[in-house]
N, C-alpha and C positions, 0 to 999 in steps of 0.2 A: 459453365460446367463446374460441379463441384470439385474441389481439389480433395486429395486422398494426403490421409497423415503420413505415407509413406513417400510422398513425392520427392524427389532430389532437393529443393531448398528446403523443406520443411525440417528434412534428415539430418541437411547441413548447420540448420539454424541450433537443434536437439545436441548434435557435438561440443559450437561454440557453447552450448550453457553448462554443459557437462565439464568443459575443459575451464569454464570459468570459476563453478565450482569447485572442482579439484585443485586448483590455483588457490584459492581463498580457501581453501581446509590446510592445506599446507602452513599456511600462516596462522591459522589456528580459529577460523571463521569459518561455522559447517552454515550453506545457508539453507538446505532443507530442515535440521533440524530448528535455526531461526526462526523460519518458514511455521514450522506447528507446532514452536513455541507459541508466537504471536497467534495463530488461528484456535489456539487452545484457548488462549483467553478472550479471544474476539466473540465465541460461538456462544448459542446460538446467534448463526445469521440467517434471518429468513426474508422472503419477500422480495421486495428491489432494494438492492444495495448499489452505492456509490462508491467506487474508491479514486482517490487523487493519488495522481503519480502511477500509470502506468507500469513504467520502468521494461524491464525484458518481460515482466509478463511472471515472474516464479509464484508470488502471492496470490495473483490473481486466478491462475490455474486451478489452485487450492480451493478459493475465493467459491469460486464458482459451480466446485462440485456439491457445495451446501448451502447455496443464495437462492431464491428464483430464479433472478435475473439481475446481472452484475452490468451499469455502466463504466466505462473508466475512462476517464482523464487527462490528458498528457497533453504540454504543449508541444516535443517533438514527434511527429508521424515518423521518423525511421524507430523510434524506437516501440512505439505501438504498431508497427511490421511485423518485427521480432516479436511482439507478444501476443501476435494474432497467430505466427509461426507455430510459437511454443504450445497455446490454446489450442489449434488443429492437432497438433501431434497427441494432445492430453484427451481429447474430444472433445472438449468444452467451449468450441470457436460461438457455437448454435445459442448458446446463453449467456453472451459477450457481446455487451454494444461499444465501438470504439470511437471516444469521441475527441478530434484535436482543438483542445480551448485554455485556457489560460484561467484554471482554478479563481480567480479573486473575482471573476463575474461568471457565474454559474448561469446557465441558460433556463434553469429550472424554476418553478413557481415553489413558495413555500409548501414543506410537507410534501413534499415528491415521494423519498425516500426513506423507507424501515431503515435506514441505517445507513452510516458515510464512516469509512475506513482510507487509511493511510498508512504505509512500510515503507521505511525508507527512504522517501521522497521530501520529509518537511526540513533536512540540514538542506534542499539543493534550492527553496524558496524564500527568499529575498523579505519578504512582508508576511510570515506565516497566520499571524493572528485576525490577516484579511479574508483569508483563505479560510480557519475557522469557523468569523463569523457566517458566511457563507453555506459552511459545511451542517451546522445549526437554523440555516434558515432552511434549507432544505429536506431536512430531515424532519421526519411528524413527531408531536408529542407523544411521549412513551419511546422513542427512537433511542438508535444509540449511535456515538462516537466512539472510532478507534484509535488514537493515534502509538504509533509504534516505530523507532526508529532505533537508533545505533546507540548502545552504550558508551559509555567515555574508553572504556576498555574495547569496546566494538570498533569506535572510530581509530582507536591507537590503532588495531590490526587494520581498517583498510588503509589506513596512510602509509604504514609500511609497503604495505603489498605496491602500493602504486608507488611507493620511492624505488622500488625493487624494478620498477619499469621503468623509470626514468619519468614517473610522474608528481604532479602535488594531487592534493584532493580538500581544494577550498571546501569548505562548508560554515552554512549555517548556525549557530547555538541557540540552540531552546532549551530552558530548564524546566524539565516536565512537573516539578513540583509549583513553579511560577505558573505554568497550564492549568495543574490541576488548581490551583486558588482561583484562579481566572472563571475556570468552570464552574467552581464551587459558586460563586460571585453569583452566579446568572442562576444557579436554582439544580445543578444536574450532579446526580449522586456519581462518587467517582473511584475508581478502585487502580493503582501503582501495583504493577510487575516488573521484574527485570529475573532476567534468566535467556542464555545461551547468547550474550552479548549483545544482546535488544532490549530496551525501555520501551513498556505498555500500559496508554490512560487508556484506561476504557471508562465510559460517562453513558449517562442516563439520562436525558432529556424527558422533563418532565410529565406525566398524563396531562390530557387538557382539563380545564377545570370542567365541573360534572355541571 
């Protein structure tokens, strides 16, 4: 039976994100407005889209009211729960395939995908540029890449916020201008945003030749 956006967990999951966001505004990290910072610059997305890194699902919700058809990503299933939660309560569960795999072997044959998108997920992977190549082999010529993560001023706020719990918040380092050379390197036109405490490559993976 189909479940209703209004069901008891679904309602409860809607709270935790609201109350997480409210937490992270406080310190001075809005993440909706993050949210269509990043999908300003991503769009047009059309067709099948890919995005790596799951997470609670806030990107993706967004993701998917402008995709065809959005796969996503994550190697933990509790947190692709919560973003299957949040996607019911949005309506957009029906245009969401949720896949638990481990990004650096992609299950997909080249040129799968109009397009492969990333928020926030590339400080939490260990080998990001395997991940990448990956994201470019599945993607068709004329496709494009997103990637979008925390500014240095982005990260300063969530480390606070998690010291303010009693936590750390290890992460990754990429220098998106070292990406964008990288990208450059391989043929794909590339365009550097940053605005509302998120760094955004967006790239262009080549046409095929005529």
């Amino acid at each position: 039976m189909k479940r209703s956006a209004h069901d008891p967990e679904t309602l409860a999951n809607r709270r935790q994100i609201l109350k997480r966001e409210a937490r992270l505004r406080r310190f001075g990290y809005d993440s909706p407005a993050a949210v269509q910072f990043v999908l300003a610059q991503a769009l047009p997305l059309r067709g099948k889209v890919l995005e790596i890194g799951t997470g609670k699902g806030r990107f993706l919700v967004r993701l998917a009211r402008h995709a065809g058809m959005v796969t996503t990503v994550d190697i933990a299933a509790e947190e692709q729960r919560c973003a299957r939660l949040n996607a019911r309560y949005a309506g957009v569960e029906e245009k969401i395939r949720f896949v638990v795999r481990d990004a650096v072997r992609l299950a997909w044959r080249a040129g799968t995908f109009d397009a492969a998108v990333t928020m926030n997920a590339m400080h939490h992977i260990a080998h990001f540029k395997r991940v990448l190549r990956e994201m470019l082999r599945v993607v068709k010529p004329g496709g494009k890449i997103v990637l979008a993560d925390f500014s240095p001023r982005g990260f300063q706020i969530i480390a606070r916020e998690h010291r303010a719990e009693g936590k750390t918040h290890p992460h990754e380092h990429y220098d998106f201008r070292e990406l964008r050379r990288w990208l450059r390197g391989r043929g794909l036109v590339t365009r550097l945003r940053k605005g509302c405490n998120q760094e955004v490559l967006v790239a262009r993976v080549p046409p095929a030749a005529a």
